[in-house]
N, C-alpha and C positions, 0 to 999 in steps of 0.2 A: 800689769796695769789694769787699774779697774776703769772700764768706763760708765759714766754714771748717766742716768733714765734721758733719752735725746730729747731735747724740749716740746719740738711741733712734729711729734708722727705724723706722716702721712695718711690720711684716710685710707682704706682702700677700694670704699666707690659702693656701688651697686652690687657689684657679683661678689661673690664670696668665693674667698679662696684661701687655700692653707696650705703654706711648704709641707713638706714630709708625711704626707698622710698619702695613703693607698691610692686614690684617685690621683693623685700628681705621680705617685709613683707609675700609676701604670701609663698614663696620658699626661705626660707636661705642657703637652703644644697646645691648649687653649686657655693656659695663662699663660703661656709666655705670649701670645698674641695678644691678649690684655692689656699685657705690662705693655708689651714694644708700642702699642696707639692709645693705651691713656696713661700709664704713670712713667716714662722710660728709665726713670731714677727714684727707685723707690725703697721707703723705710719701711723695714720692716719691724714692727714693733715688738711684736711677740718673740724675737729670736736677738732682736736688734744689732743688726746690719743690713745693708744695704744690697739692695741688684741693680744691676746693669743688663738690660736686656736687649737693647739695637746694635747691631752691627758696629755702626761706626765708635758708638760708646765702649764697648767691649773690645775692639782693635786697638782702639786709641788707648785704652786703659792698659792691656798688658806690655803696649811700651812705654809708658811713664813711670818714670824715676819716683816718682812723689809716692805711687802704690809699691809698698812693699812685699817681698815675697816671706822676708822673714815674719813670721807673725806668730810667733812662739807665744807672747801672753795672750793672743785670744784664744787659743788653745788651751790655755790654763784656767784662762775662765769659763771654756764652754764643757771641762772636764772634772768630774771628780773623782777622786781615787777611791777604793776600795780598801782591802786589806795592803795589797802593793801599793810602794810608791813609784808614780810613775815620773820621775827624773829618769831614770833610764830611759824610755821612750823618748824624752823630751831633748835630753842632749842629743841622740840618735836627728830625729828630725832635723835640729839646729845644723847638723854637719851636711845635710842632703843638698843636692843638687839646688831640688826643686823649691828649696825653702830655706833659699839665703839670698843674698845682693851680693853687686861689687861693693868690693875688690874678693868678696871670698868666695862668689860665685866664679869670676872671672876664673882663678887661679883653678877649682875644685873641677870647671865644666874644660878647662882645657887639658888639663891630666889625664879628664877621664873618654876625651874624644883621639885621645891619641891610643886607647886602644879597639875604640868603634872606627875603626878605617873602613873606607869600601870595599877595601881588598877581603878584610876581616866577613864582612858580610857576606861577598859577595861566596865567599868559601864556602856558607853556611847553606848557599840553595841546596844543593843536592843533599844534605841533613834534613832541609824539612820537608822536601818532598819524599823522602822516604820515610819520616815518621807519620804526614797525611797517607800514606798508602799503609803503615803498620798499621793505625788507625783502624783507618776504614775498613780493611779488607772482613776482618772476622765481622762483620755484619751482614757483608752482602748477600750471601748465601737466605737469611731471614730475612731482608726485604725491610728492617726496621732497625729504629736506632734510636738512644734518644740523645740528641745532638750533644747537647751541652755537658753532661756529663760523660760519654763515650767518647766526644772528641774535642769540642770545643774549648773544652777548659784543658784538657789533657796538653792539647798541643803545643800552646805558649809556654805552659808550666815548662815541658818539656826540653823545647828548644833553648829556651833561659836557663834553666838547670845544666844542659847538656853546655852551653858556652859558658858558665860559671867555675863546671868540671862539678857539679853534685852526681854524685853517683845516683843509678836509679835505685837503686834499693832505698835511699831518701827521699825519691820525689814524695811521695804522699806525706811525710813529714814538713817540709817545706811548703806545700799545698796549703796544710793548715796551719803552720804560721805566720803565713803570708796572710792567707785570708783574715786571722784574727787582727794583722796591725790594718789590715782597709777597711775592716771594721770600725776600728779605732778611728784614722781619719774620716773614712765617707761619713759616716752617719753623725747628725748634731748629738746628740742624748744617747749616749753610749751608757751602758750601766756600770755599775762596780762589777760586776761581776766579767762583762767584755773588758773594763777595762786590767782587770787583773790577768785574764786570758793574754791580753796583749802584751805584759811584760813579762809574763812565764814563757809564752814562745822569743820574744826578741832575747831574753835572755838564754834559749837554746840555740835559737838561731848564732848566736854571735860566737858563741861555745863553739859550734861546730865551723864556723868559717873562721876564729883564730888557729883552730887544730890547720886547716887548710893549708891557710896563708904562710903558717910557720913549713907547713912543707913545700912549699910556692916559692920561697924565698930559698930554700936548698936545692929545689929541683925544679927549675920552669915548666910548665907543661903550653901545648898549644891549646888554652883556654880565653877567654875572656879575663875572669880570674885572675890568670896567670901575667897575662897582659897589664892589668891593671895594679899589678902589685910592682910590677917593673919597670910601667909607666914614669916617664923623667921629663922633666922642662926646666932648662936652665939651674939643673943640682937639685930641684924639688921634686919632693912625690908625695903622695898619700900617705896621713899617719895610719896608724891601724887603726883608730877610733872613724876616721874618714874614709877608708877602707869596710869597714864592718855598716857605717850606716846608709853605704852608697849598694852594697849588694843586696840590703833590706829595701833599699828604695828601686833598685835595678826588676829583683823578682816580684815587686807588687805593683809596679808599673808594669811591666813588660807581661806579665802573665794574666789580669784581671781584663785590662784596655781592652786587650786583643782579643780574649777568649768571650766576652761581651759583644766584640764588635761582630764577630761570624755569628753570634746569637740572634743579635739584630739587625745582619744584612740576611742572613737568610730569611729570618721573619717577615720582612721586609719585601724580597724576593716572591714568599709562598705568597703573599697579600698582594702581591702585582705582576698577575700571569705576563702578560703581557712583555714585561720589561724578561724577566726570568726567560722567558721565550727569546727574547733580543738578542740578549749574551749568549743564550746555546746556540743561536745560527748566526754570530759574530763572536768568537771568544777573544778576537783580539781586542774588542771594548774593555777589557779585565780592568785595565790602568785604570779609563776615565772611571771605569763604576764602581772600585774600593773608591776614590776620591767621593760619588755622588751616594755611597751607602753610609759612607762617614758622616757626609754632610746631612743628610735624612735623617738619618735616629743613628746619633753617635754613641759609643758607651759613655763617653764621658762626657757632663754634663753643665759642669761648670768649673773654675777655680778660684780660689779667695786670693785678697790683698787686704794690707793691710796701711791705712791711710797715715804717713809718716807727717803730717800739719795737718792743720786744717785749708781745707779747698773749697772753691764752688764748682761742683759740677751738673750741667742741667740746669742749670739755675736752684738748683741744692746746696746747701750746706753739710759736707760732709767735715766731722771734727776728728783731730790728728787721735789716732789709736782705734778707730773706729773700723770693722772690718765689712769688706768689699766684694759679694760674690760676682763676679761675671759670667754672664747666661753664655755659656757659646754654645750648648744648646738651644735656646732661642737667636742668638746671632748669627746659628746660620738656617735660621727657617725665615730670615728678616725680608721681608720682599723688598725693603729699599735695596737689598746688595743683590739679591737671588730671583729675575722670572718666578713666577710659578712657583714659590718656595716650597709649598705643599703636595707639588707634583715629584715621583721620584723618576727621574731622563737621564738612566745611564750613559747616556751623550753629551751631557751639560759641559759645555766650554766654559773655558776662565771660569772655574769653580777656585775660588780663594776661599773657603772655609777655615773654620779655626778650630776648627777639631784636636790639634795636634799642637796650639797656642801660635802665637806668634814670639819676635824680637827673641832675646837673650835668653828666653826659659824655652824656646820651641824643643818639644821632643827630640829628646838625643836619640829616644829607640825608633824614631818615626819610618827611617828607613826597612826595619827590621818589621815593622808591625805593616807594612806595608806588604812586603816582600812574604811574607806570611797570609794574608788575606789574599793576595792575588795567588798563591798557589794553591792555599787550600779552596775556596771559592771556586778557581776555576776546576780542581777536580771534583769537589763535588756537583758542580752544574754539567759537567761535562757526562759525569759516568751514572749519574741517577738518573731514573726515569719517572713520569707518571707519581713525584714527591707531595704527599700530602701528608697536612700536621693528623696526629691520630686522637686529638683531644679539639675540644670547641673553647679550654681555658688555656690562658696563657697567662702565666701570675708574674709579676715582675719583682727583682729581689728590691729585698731591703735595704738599697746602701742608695740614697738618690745619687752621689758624686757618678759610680759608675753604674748606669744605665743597664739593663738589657734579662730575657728571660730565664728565672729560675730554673725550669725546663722546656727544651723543644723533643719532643716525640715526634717521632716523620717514621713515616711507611714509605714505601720505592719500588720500584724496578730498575732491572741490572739492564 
């Protein structure tokens, strides 16, 4: 669907501002303050669609029916191909969780919550505590690390890989073709050349998890994976095409969110002695402060819909086909829902943030990225000392959807 030039842009005022440029990547939070107290619903013309940036706009938005999740043709218009075509990518997407409605979300998120049990999780602690201790340990000795690459990315990858049943001698393969399809999604202006990257891995990727699943289906293993291919609801289960785009969507959710969020809760942390100090002579705050590090500078930083009619919202006119990002990073720095929004208070009660979405799409892995930040966080706060970043730059990557720093370099004591 093409949609054609929106009639009455929005001005954008006095201050000047531009999605996807370096300065928003590294600091979003003074337009999102912008947006939420003069424009709360605003055109964007240059990209053309829409933000949501207040709390209650962005709550309310991800449980209305009328925004859609499927939003396959703005994706087609915000992309062009290269030497590949990318249909492959695109029917991939169409089958995901994250980017369908009822009745196909309904069917696709119950199949596959029947092999995220708690039980299933809760089996998983003592795995990740002992991959944060694999981790970490070969650093200690040098007193230095640098986060994001030594551990932060390592871990998620990891743990997702390891409940999938990827062998390790794969991870680093999976690493990067995971990272080329979040490429693909986070960033608006993807090239031909990213975009051919991305269907040269999802077309390996899928290579290797049909090999899988074809031995998944003769010999169960106690995996995720394995789970998910044996998952059944009333005679129904995952085809293999729904199977293949649900593990591309499982390790680039599960792996980037998370490995982001310890980026920018420790960043976070180094920038607020204080608080950082809190948690080492209270470690049982861990719960409230993965919620109040989430809500601070989450990795993730917004999500699209796409507008199934035309609506007025705000006293806008939004017209049917037209796409929708919601700020929930600005939604939850919004002072009408949050005190202090710009204070970070590892103690904050009734923290409802949406970090993690709300209604019918909320994070299926949210237990798991949880459960992962409060163990790795807390050994790291617990067993460093004396943590300082070893650079005065902090560059932030290039993908604005997920948030958080290119590299952390930290020096320590044991």
């Amino acid at each position: 669907m093409t949609i054609p030039p929106h009639p009455n842009p929005l001005p954008l005022g006095e201050r000047e501002f531009e999605l996807f440029t370096p300065a928003m990547r590294d600091d979003p939070y003074p337009f999102y303050r912008w947006l939420r107290d003069e424009q709360p619903v605003y055109f964007d013309a240059a990209h053309g669609f829409w933000l949501l940036s207040r709390y209650s706009d962005v709550s309310a938005a991800l449980h209305d029916p009328r925004l859609l999740s499927d939003r396959g043709d703005s994706l087609v218009a915000l992309k062009e191909a290269g030497e590949e075509d990318l249909s492959l990518v695109y029917d991939a997407i169409a089958d995901m969780t994250l980017f369908c409605d009822p009745p196909k979300h309904t069917r696709l998120r119950g199949l596959m919550q029947r092999a995220f049990t708690p039980k299933a999780l809760e089996g998983m602690q003592a795995q990740v505590q002992a991959l944060v201790d694999e981790l970490l340990t070969p650093h200690l000795a040098a007193g230095r690390m640098e986060l994001m690459a030594d551990f932060a990315i390592k871990l998620p990858m990891f743990v997702i890989a390891e409940m999938l049943g990827v062998r390790r001698d794969d991870r680093a393969l999976f690493q990067k073709w995971t990272e080329d399809f979040n490429t693909f999604t986070g960033k608006v202006n993807t090239t031909a050349q990213e975009n051919d990257r991305t269907v040269r891995s999802m077309r390996a990727m899928f290579a290797y998890f049909v090999r899988r699943i074809a031995e998944l289906r003769a010999r169960p293993e106690p995996t995720l994976l394995s789970a998910l291919v044996q998952a059944e609801m009333q005679g129904d289960r995952l085809t293999e095409h729904e199977l293949l785009a649900n593990c591309a969507l499982l390790l680039s959710a599960g792996f980037e969110t998370t490995a982001y969020l310890l980026g920018n809760a420790v960043h976070a942390l180094l920038r607020h002695p204080d608080q950082l100090a809190r948690l080492r002579q209270h470690p049982a705050l861990i719960h409230p402060a993965v919620e109040e590090l989430m809500r601070f500078d989450g990795s993730v930083q917004f999500t699209g819909r796409m507008a199934a009619d035309d609506m007025t919202w705000g006293g806008q006119h939004i017209r049917r086909g037209e796409f929708v990002m919601l700020l929930t990073g600005s939604a939850n720095r919004d002072p009408r829902q949050f005190p202090d929004p710009d204070v970070l208070d590892l103690g904050r009660a009734d923290n409802k943030h949406v970090g993690f979405g709300y209604g019918i799409h909320f994070c299926l892995g949210a237990p798991l990225a949880r459960m992962e930040a409060r163990i790795a966080l807390g050994v790291l706060v617990g067993r460093l000392r004396n943590v300082q970043l070893a650079t005065d730059e902090i560059l932030g990557r290039d993908n604005f959807s997920v948030r958080g720093p290119v590299a952390l370099p930290l020096t320590f004591d044991v």
